[in-house]
C-alpha positions in Angstrom: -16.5 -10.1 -16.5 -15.9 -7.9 -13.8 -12.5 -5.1 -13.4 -11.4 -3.3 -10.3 -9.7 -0.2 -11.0 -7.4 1.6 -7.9 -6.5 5.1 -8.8 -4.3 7.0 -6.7 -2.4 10.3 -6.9 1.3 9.5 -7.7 4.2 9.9 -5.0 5.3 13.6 -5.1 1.7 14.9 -6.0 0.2 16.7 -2.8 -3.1 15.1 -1.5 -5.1 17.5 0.5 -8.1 15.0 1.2 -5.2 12.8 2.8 -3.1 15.3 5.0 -7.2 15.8 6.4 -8.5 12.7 6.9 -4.6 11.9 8.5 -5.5 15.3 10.9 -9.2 14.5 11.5 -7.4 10.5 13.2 -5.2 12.3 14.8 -7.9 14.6 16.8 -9.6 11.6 17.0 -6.7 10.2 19.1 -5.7 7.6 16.6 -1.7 8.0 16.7 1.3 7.1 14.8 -0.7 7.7 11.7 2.4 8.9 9.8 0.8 9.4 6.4 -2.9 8.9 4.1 -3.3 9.0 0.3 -6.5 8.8 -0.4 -7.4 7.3 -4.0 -10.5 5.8 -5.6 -11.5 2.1 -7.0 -13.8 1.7 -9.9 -15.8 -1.1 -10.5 -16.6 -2.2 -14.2 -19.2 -4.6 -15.3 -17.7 -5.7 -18.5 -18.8 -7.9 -21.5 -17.0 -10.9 -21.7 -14.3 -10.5 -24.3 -13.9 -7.3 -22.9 -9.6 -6.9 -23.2 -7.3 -5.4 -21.1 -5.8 -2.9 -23.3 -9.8 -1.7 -23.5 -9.4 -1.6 -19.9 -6.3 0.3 -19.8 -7.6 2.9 -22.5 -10.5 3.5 -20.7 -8.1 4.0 -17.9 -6.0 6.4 -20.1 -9.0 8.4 -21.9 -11.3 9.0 -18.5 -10.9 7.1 -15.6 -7.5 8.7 -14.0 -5.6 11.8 -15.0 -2.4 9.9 -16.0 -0.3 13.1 -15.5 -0.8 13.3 -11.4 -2.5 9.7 -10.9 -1.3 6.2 -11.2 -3.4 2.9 -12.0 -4.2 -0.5 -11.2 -6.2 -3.1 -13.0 -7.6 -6.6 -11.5 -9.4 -8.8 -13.2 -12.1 -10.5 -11.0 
């Protein structure tokens, strides 16, 4: 059983690796870029039987700081 996991920092929360990678398009000529959040996916190999509350505690306990990042699950 596989899991994708999208993190990403949660609205309000300043994201300095987007505002730079929104810059570096814009010097790159790329306009109309009004905004990047940048976030991370995590991709679990899982035994079978694995269940999504493990999922989401693992989620909870390491894989995103809940205070200033959100989460996804998918189930693949």
């Amino acid at each position: 059983m596989k899991a994708r996991v999208f993190v990403m920092l949660k609205t309000g929360v300043l994201d300095p690796q987007g505002a730079a990678v929104q810059h570096a398009l814009g010097a790159l000529g790329f306009e109309g870029v009004n905004e990047v959040r940048q976030g991370k996916v995590i991709e679990l190999d899982l035994a079978e039987g694995t269940t999504e509350e493990t999922i989401k505690e693992m989620c909870e306990k390491l894989l995103a700081n809940t205070v200033i990042e959100s989460y996804r699950v998918e189930l693949l």
